[in-house]
C-alpha positions as CSV (number, residue, x, y, z in Angstrom):
1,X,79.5,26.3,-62.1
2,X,77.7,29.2,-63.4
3,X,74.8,27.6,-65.7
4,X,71.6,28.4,-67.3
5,X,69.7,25.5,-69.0
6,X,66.8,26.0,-71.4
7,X,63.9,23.3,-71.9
8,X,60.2,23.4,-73.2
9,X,60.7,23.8,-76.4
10,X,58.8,22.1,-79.2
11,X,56.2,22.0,-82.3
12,X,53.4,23.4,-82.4
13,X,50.5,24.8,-84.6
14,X,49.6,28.7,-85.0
15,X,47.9,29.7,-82.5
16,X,49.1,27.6,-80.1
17,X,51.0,27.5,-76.6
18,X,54.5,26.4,-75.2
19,X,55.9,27.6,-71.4
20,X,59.5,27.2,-71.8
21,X,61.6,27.5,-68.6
22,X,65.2,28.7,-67.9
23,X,66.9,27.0,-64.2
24,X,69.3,28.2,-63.0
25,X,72.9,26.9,-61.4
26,X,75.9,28.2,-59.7
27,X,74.0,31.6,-58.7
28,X,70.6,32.7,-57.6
29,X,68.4,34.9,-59.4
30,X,68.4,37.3,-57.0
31,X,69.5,40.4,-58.1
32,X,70.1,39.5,-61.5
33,X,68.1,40.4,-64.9
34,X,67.5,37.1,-66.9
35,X,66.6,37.4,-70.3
36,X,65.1,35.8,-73.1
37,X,66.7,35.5,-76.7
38,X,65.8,34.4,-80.2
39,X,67.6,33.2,-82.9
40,X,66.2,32.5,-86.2
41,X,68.3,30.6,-88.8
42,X,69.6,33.6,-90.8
43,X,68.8,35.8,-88.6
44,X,70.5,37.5,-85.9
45,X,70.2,37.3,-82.3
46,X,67.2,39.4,-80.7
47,X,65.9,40.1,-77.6
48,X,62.3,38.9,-76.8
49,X,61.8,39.6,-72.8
50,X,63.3,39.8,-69.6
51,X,63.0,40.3,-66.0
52,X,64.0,41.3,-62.8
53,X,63.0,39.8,-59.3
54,X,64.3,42.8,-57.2
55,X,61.4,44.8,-58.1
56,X,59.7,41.9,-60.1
57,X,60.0,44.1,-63.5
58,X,59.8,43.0,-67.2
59,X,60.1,44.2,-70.5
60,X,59.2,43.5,-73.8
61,X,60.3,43.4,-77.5
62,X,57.1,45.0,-79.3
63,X,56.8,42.5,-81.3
64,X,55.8,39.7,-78.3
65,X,54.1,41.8,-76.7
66,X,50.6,40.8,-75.3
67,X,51.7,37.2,-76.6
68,X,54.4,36.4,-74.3
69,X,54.6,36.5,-70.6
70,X,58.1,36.4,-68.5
71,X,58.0,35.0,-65.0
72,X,60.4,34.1,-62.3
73,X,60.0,31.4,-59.1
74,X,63.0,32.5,-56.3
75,X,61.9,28.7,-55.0
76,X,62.8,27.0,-58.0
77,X,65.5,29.7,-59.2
78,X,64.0,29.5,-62.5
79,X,62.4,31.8,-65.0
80,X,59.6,31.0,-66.9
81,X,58.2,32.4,-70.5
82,X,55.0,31.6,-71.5
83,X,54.0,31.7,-75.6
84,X,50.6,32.3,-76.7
85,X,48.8,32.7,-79.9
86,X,52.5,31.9,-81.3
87,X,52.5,32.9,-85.0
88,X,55.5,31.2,-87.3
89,X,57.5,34.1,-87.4
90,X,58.1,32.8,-83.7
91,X,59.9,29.9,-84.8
92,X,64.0,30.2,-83.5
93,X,66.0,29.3,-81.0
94,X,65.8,30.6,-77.7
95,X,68.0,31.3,-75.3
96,X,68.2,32.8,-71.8
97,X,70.6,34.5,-70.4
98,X,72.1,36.5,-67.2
99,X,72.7,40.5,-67.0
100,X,76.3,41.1,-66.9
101,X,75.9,42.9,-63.9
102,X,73.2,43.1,-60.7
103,X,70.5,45.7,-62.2
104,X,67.2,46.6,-60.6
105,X,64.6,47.2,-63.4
106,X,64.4,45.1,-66.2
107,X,64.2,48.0,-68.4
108,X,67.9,49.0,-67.3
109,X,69.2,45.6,-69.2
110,X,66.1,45.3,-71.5
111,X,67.2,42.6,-74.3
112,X,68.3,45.4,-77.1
113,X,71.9,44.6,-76.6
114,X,73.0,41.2,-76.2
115,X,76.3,42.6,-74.8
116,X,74.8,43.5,-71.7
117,X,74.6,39.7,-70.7
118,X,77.6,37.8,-69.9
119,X,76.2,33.6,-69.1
120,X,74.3,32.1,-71.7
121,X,72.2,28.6,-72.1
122,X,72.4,26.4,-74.9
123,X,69.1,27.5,-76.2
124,X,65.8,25.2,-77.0
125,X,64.5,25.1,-80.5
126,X,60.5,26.4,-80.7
127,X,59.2,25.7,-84.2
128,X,55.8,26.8,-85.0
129,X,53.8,25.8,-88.5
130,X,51.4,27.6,-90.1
């Protein structure tokens, strides 16, 4: 079965750090664009970051940029996002999910449209206080 599970969320202070991790079942990453999502409550869906291990591109929603970092282990078929300096405008629910389709940049299925991913996780809450 097609699955993406979410984990490493948590609470933290401002200014802190959380890695949260995406692993992945039924499939391998290969060839695929995984993707990071946000949720905050009353808020729509937005995209935060996502990447590509053909060509081991990334993209990023300006407003995590130079904060967050997207990763990806083909051993582990996994993807990784690291937090830093999060801020509490951070604080949703994130999800990852997988392109629709096979793509080979990141920036073809950046996270603008959440229509262009088709399997979602269940998403892990990351609350920041001020």
């Amino acid at each position: 079965e097609v699955q993406l599970v979410e984990s490493g969320g948590g609470l933290v202070q401002a200014g802190g750090s959380l890695r949260l991790s995406c692993l992945l079942s039924g499939f391998t990453i290969d060839r695929y664009t995984i993707g990071w999502f946000r949720q905050a409550p009353g808020k729509g869906r937005e995209g935060v970051s996502c990447i590509t291990t053909t060509d081991g591109s990334t993209w990023y929603a300006d407003s995590v940029r130079g904060r967050l970092t997207i990763s990806s282990d083909s051993a582990k078929n996994a993807v990784f996002l690291q937090m830093n300096s999060l801020e509490p405008e951070d604080t949703a629910v994130y999800y990852c999910a997988r392109s629709l389709v096979t793509s080979t940049t990141a920036q073809e299925f950046n996270t603008r449209r959440t229509s262009w991913y088709d399997v979602w996780g269940q998403g892990t809450q990351v609350t920041v206080s001020a």
